[in-house]
mmCIF file of the N, C-alpha and C atoms, coordinates in Angstrom:
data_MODEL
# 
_entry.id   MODEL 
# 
loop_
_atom_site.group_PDB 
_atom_site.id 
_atom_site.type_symbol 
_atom_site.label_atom_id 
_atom_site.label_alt_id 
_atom_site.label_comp_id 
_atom_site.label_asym_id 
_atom_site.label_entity_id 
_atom_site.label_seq_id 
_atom_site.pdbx_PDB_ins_code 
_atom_site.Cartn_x 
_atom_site.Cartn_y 
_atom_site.Cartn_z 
_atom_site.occupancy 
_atom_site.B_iso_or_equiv 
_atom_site.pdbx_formal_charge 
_atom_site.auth_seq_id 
_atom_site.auth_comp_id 
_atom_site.auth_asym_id 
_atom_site.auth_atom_id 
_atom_site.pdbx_PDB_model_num 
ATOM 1   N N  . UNK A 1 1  ? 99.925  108.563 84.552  1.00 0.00 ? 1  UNK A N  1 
ATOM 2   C CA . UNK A 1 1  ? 100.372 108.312 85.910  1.00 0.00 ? 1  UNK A CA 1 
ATOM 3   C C  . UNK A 1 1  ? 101.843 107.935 85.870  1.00 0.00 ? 1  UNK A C  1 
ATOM 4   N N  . UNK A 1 2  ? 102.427 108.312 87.048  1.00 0.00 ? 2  UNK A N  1 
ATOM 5   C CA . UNK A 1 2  ? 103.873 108.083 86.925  1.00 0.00 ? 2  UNK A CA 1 
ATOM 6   C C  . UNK A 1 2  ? 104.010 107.443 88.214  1.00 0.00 ? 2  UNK A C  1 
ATOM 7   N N  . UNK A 1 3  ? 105.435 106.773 88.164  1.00 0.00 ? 3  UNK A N  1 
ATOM 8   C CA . UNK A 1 3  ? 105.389 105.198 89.013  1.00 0.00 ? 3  UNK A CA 1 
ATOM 9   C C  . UNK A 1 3  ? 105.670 105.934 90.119  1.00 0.00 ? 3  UNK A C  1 
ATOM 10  N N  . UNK A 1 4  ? 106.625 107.179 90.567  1.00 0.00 ? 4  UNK A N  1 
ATOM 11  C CA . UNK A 1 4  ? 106.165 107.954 91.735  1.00 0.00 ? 4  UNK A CA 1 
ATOM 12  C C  . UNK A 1 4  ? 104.758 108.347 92.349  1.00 0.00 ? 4  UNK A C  1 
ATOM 13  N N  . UNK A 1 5  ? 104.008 108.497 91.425  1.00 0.00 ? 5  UNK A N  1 
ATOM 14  C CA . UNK A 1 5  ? 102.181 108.365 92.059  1.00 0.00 ? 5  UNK A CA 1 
ATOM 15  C C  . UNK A 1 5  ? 101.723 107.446 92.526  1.00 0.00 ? 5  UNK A C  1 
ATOM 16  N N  . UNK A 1 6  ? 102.183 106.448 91.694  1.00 0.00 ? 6  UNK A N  1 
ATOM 17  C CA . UNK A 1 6  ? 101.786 105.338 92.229  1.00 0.00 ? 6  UNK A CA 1 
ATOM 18  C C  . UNK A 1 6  ? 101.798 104.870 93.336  1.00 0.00 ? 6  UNK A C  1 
ATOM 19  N N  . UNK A 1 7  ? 103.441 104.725 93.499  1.00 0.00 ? 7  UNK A N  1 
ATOM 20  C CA . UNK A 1 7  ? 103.986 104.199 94.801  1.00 0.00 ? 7  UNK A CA 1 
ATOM 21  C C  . UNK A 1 7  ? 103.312 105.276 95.905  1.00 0.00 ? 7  UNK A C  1 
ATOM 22  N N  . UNK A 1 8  ? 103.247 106.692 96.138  1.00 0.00 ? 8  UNK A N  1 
ATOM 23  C CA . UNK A 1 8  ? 102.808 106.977 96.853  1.00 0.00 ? 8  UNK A CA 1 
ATOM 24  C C  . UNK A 1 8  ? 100.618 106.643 96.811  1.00 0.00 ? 8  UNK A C  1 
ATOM 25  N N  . UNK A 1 9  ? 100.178 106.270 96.120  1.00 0.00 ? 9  UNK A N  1 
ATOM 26  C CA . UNK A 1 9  ? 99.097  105.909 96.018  1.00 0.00 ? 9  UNK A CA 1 
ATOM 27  C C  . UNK A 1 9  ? 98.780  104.986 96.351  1.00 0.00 ? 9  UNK A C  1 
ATOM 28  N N  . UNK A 1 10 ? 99.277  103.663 96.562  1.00 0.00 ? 10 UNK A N  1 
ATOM 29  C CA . UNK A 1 10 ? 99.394  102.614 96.994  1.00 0.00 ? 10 UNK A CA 1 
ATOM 30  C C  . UNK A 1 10 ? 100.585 102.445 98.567  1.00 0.00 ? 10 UNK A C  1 
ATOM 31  N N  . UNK A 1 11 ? 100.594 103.491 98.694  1.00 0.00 ? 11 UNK A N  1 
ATOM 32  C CA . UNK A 1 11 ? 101.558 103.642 100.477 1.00 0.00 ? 11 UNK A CA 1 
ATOM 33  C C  . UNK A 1 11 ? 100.706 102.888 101.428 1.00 0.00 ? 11 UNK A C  1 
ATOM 34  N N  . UNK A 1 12 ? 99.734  102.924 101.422 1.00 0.00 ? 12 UNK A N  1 
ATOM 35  C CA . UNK A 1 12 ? 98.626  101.837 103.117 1.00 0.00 ? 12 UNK A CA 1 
ATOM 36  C C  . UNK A 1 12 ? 98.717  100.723 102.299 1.00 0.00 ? 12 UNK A C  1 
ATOM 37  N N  . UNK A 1 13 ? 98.838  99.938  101.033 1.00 0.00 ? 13 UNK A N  1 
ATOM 38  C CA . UNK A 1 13 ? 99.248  98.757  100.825 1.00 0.00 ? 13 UNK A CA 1 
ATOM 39  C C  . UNK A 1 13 ? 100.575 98.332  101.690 1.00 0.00 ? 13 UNK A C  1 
ATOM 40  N N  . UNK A 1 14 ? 101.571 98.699  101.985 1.00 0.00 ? 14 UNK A N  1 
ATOM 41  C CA . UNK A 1 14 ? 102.572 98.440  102.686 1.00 0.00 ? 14 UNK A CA 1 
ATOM 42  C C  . UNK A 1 14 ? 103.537 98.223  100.955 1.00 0.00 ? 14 UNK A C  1 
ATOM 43  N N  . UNK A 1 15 ? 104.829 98.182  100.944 1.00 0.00 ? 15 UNK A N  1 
ATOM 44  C CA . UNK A 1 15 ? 105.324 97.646  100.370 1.00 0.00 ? 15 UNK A CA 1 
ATOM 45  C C  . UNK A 1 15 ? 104.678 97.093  98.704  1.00 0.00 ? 15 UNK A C  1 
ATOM 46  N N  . UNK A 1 16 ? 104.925 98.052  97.601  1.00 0.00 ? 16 UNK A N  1 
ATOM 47  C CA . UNK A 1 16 ? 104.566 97.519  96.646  1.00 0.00 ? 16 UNK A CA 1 
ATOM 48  C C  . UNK A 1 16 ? 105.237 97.686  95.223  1.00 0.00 ? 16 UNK A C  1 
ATOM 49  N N  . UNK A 1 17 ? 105.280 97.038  94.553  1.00 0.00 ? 17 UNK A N  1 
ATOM 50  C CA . UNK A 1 17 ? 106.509 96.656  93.556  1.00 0.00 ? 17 UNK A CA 1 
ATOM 51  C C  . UNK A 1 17 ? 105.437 97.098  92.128  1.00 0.00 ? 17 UNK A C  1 
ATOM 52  N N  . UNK A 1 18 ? 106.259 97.906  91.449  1.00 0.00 ? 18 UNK A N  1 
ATOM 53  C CA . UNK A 1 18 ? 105.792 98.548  90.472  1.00 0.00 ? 18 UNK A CA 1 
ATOM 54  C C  . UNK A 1 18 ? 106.953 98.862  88.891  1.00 0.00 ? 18 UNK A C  1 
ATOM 55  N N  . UNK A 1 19 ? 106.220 98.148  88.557  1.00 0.00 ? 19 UNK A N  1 
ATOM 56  C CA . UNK A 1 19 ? 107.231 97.435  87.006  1.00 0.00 ? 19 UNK A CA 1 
ATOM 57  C C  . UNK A 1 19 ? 106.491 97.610  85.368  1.00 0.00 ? 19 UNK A C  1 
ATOM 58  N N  . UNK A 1 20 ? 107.604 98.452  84.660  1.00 0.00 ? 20 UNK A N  1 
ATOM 59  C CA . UNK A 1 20 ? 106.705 98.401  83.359  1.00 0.00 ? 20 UNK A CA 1 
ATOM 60  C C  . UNK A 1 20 ? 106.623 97.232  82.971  1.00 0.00 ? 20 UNK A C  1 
ATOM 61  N N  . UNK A 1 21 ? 104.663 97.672  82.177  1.00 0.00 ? 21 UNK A N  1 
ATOM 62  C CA . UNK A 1 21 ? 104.220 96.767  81.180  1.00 0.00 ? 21 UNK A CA 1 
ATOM 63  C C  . UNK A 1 21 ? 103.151 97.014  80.417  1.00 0.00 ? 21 UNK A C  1 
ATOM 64  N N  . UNK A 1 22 ? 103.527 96.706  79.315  1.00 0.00 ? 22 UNK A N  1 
ATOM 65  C CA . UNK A 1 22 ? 102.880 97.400  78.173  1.00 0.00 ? 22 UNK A CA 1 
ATOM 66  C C  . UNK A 1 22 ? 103.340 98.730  77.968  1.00 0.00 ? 22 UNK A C  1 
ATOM 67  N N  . UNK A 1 23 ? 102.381 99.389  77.731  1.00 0.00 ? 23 UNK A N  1 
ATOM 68  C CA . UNK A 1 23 ? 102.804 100.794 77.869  1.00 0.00 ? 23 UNK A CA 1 
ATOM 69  C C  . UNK A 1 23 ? 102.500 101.629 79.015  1.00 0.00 ? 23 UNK A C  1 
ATOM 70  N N  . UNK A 1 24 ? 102.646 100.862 80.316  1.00 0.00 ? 24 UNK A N  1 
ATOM 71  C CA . UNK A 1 24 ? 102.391 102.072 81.689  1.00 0.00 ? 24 UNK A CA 1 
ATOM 72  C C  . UNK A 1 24 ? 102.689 100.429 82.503  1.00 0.00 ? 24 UNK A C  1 
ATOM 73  N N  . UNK A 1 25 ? 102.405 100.293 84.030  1.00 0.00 ? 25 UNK A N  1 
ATOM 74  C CA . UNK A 1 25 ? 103.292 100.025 85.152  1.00 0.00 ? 25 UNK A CA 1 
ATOM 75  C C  . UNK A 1 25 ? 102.133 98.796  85.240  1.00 0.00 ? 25 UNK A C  1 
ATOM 76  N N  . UNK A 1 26 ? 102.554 97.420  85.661  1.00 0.00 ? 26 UNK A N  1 
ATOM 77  C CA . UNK A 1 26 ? 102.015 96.640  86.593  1.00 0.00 ? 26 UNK A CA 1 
ATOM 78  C C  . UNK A 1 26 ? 102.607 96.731  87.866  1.00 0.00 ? 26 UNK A C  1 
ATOM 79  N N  . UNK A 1 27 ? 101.631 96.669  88.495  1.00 0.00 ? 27 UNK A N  1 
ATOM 80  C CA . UNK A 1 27 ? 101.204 97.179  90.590  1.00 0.00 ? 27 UNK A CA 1 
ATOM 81  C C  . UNK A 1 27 ? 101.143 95.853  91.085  1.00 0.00 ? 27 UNK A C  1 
ATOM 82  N N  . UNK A 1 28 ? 102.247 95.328  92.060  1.00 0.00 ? 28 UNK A N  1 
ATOM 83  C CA . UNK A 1 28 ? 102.314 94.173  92.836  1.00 0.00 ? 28 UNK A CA 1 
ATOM 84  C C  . UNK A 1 28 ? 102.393 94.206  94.066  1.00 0.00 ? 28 UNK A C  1 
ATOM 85  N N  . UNK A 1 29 ? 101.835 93.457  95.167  1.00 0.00 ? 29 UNK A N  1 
ATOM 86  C CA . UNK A 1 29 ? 102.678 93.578  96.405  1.00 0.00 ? 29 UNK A CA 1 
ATOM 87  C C  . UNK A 1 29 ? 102.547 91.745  96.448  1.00 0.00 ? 29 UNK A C  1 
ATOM 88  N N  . UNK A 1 30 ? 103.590 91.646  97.534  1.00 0.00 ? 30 UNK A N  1 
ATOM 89  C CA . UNK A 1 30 ? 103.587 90.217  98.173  1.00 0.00 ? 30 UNK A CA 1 
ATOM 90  C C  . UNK A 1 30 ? 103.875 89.269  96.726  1.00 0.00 ? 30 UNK A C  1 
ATOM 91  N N  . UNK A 1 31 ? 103.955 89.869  95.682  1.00 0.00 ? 31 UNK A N  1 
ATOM 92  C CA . UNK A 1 31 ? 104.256 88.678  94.758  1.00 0.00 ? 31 UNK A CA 1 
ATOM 93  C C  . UNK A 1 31 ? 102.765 88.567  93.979  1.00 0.00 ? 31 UNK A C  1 
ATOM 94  N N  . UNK A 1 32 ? 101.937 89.497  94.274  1.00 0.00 ? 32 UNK A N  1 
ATOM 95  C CA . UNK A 1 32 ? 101.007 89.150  93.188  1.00 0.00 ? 32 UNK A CA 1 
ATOM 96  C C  . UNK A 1 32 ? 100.696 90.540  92.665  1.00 0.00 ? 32 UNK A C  1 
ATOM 97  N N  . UNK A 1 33 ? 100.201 90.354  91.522  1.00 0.00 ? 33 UNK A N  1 
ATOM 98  C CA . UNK A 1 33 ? 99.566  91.350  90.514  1.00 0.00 ? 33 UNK A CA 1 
ATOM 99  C C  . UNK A 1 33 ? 98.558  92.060  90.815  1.00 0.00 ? 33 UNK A C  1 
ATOM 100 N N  . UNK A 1 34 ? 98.178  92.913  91.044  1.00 0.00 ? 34 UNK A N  1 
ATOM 101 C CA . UNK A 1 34 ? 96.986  93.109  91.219  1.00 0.00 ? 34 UNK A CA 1 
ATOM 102 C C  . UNK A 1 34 ? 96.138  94.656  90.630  1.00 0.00 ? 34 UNK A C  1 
ATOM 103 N N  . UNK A 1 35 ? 97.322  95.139  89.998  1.00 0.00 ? 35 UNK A N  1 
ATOM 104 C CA . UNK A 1 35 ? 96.637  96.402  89.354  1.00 0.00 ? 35 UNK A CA 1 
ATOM 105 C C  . UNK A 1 35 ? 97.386  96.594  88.147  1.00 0.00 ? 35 UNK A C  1 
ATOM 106 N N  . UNK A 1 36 ? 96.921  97.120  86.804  1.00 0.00 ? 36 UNK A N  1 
ATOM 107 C CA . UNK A 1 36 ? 97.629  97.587  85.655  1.00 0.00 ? 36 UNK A CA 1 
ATOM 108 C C  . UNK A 1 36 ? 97.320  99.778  85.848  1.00 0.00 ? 36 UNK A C  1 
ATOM 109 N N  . UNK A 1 37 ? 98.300  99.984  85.606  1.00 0.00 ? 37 UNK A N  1 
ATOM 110 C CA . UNK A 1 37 ? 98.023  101.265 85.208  1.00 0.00 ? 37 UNK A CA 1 
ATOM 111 C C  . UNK A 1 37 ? 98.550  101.750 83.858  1.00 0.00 ? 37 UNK A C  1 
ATOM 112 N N  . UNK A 1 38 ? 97.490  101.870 83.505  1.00 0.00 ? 38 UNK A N  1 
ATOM 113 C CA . UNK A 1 38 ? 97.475  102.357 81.510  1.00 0.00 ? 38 UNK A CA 1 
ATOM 114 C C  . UNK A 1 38 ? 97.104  103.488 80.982  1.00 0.00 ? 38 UNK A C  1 
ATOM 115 N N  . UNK A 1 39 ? 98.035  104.377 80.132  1.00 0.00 ? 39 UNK A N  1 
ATOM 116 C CA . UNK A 1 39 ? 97.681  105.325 79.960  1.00 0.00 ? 39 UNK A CA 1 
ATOM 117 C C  . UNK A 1 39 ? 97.131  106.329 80.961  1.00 0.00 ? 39 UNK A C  1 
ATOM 118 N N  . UNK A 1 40 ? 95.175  106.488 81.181  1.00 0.00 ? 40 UNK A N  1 
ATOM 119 C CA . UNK A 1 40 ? 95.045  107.682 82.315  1.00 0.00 ? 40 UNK A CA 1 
ATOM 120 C C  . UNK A 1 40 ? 94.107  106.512 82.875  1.00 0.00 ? 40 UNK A C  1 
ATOM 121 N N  . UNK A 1 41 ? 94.620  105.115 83.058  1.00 0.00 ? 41 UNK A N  1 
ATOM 122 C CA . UNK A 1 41 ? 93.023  104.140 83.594  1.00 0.00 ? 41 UNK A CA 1 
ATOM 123 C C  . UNK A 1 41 ? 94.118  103.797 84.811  1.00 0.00 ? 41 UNK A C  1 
ATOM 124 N N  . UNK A 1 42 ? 93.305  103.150 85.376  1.00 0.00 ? 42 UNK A N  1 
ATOM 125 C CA . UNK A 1 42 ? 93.483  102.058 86.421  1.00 0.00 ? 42 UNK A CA 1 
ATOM 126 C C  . UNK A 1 42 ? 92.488  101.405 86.224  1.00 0.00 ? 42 UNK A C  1 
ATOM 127 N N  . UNK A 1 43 ? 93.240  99.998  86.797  1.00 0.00 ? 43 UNK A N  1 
ATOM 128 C CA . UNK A 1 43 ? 92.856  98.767  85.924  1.00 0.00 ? 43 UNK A CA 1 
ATOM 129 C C  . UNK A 1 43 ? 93.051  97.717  87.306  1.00 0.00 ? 43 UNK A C  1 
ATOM 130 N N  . UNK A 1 44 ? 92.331  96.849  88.331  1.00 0.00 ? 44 UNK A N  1 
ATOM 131 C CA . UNK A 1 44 ? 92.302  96.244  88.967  1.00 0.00 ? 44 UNK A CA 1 
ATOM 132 C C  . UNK A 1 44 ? 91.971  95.136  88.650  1.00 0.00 ? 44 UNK A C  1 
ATOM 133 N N  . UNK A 1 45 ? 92.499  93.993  89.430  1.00 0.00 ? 45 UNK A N  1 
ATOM 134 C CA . UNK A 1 45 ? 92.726  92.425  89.172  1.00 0.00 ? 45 UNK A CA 1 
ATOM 135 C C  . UNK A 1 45 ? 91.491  92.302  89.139  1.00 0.00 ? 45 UNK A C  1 
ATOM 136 N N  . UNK A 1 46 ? 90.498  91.665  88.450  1.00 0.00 ? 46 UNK A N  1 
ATOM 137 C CA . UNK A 1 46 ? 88.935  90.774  89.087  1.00 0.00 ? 46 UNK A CA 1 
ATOM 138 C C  . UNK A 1 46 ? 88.870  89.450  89.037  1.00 0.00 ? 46 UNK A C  1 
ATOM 139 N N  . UNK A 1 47 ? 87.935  88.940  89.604  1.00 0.00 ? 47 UNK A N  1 
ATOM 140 C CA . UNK A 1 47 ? 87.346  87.598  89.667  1.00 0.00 ? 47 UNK A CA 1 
ATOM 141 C C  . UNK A 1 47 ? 85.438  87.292  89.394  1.00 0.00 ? 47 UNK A C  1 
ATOM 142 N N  . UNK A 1 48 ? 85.628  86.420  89.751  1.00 0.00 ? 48 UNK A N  1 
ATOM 143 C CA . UNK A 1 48 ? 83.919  86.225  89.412  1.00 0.00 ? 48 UNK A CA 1 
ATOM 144 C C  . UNK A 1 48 ? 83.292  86.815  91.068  1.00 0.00 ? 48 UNK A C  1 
ATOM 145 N N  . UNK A 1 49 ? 83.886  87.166  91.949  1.00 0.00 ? 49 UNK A N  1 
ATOM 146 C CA . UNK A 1 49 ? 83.227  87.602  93.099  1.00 0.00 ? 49 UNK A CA 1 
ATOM 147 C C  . UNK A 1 49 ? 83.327  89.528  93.223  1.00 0.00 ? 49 UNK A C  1 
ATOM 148 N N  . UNK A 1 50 ? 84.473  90.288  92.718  1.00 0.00 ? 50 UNK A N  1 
ATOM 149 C CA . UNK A 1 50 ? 84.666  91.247  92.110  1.00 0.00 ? 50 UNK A CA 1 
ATOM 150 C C  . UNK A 1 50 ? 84.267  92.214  90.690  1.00 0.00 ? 50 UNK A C  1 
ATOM 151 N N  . UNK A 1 51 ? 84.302  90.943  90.052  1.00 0.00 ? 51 UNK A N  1 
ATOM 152 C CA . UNK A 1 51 ? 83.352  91.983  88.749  1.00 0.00 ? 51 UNK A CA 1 
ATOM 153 C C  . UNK A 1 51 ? 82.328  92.465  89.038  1.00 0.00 ? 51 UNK A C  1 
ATOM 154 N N  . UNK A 1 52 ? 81.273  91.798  90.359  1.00 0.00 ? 52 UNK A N  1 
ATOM 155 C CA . UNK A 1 52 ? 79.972  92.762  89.718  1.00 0.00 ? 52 UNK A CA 1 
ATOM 156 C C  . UNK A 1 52 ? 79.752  93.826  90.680  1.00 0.00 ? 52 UNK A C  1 
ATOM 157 N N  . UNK A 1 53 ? 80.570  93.361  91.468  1.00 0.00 ? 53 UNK A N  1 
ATOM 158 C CA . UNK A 1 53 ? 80.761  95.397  92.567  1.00 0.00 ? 53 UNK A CA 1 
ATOM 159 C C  . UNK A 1 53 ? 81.966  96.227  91.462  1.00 0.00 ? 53 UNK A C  1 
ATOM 160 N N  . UNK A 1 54 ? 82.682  95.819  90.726  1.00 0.00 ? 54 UNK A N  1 
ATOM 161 C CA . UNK A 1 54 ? 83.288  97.007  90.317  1.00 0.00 ? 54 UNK A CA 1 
ATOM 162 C C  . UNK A 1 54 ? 82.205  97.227  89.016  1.00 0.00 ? 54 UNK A C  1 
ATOM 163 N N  . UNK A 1 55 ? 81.445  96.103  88.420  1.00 0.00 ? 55 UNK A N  1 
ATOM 164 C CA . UNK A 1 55 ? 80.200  97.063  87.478  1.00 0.00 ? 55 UNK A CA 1 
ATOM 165 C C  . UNK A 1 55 ? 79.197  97.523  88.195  1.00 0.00 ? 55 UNK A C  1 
ATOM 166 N N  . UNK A 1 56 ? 79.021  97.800  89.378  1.00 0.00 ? 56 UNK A N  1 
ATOM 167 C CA . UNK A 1 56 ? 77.884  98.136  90.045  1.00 0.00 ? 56 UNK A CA 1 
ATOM 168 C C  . UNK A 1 56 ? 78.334  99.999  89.860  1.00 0.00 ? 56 UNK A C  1 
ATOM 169 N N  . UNK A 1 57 ? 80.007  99.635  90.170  1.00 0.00 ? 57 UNK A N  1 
ATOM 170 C CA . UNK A 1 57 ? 80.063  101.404 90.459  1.00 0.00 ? 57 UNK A CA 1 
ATOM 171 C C  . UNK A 1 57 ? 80.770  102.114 88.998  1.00 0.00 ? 57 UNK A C  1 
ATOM 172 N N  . UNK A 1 58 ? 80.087  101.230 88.068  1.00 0.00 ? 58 UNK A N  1 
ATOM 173 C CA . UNK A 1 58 ? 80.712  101.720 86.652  1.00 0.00 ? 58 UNK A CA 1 
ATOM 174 C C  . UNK A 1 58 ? 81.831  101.649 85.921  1.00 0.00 ? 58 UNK A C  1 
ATOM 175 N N  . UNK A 1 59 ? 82.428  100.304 86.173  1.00 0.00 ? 59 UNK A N  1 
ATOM 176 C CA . UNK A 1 59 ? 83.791  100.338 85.841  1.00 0.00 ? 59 UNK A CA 1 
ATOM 177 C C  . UNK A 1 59 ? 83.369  99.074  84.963  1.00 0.00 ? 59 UNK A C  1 
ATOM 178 N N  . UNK A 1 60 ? 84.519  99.499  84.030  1.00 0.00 ? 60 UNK A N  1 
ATOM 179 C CA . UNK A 1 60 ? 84.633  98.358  82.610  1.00 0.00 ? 60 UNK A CA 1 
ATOM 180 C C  . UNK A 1 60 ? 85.821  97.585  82.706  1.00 0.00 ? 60 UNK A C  1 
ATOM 181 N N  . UNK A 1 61 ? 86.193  96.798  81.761  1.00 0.00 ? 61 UNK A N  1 
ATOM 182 C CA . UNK A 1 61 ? 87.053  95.909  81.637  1.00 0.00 ? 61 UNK A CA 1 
ATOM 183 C C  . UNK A 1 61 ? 88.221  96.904  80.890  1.00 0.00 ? 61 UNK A C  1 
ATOM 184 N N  . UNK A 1 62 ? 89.306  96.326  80.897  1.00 0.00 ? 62 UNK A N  1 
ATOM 185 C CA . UNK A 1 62 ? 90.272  96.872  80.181  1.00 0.00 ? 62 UNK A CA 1 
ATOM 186 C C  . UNK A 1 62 ? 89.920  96.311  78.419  1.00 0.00 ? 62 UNK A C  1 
ATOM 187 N N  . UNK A 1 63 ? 90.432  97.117  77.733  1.00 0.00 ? 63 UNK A N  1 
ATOM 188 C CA . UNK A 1 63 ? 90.127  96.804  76.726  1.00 0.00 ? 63 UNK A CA 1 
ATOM 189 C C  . UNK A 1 63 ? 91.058  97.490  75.712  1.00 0.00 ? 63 UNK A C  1 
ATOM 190 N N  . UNK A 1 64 ? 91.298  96.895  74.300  1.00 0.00 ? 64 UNK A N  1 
ATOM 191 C CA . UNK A 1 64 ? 92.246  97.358  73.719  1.00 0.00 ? 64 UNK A CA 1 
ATOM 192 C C  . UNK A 1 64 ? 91.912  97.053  72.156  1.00 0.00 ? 64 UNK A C  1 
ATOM 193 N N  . UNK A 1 65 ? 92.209  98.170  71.703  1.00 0.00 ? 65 UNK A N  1 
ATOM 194 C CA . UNK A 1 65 ? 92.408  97.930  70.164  1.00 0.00 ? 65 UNK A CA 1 
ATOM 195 C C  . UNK A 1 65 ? 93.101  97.363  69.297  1.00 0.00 ? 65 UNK A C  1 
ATOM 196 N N  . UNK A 1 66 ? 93.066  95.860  68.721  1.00 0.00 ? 66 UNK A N  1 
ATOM 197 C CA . UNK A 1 66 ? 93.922  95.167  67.549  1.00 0.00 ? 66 UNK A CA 1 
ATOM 198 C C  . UNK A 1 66 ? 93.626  95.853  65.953  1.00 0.00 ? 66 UNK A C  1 
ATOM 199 N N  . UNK A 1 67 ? 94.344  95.998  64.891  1.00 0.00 ? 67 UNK A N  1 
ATOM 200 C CA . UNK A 1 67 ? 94.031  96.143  63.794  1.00 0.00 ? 67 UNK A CA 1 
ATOM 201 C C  . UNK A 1 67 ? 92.480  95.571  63.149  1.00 0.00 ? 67 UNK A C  1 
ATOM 202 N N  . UNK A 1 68 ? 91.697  94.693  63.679  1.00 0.00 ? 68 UNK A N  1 
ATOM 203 C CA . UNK A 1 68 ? 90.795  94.119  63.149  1.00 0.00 ? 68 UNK A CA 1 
ATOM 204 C C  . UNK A 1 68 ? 89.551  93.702  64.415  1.00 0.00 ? 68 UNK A C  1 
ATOM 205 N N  . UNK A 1 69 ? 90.100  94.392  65.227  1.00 0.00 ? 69 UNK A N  1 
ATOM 206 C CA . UNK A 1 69 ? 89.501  93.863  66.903  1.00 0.00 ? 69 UNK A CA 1 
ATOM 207 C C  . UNK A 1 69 ? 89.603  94.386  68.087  1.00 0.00 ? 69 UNK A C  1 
ATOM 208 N N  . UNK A 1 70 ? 88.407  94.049  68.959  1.00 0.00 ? 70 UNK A N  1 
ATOM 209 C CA . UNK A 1 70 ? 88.408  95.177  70.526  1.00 0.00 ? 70 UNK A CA 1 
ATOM 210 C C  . UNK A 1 70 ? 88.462  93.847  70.928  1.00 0.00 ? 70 UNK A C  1 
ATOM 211 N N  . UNK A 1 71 ? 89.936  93.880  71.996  1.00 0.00 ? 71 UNK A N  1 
ATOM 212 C CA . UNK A 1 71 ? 90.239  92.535  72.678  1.00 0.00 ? 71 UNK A CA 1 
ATOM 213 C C  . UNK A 1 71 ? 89.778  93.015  74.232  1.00 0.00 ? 71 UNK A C  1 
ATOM 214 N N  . UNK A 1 72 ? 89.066  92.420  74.907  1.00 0.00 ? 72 UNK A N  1 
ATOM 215 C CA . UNK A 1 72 ? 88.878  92.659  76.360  1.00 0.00 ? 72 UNK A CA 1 
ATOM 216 C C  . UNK A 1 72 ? 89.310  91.374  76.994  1.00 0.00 ? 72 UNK A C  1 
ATOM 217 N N  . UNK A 1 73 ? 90.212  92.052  78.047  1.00 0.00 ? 73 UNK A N  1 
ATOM 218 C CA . UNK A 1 73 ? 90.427  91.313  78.888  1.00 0.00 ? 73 UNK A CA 1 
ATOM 219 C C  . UNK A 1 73 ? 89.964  91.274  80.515  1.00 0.00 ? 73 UNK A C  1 
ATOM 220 N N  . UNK A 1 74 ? 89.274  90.313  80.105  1.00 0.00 ? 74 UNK A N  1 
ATOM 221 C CA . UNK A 1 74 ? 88.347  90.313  81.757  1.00 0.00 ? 74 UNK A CA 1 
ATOM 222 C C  . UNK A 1 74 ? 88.825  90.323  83.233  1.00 0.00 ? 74 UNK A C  1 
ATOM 223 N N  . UNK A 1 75 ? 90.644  90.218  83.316  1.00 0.00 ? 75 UNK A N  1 
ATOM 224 C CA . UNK A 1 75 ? 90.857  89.760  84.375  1.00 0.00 ? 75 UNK A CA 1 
ATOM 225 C C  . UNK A 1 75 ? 91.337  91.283  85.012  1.00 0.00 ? 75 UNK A C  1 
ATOM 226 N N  . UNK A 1 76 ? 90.909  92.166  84.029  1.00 0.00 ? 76 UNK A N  1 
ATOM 227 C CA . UNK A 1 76 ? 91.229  93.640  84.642  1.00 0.00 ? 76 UNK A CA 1 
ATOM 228 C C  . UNK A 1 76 ? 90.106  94.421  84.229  1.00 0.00 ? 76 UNK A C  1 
# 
């Protein structure tokens, strides 16, 4: 994904700020975070009221490979 997709993908958000990180773009509006785009994923903020509708419709955590380890991070 390229940060031109983005921005037009996120257009009915109003206004949204899109900045590398890692290796592909964190998605902000208003000052908060709320999406990673990595590689070919999208990756949305969760909480404990959000995780289990986005596992309801099959979506995983972000997750990543260390030399010795699969690090997941739950808050995407």
């Amino acid at each position: 994904m390229d940060r031109d997709f983005l921005i037009d993908l996120f257009s009915h958000f109003g206004p949204v700020t899109i900045r590398r990180m890692f290796s592909g773009y964190g998605i902000s509006a208003d000052g908060t975070n709320f999406a990673l785009a990595l590689r070919s994923g999208l990756y949305f903020r969760a909480d404990d009221q959000t995780i289990p509708r986005f596992e309801a419709e099959g979506s995983e955590p972000f997750r990543y490979q260390k030399r010795t380890r699969t690090v997941t991070v739950a808050a995407y």
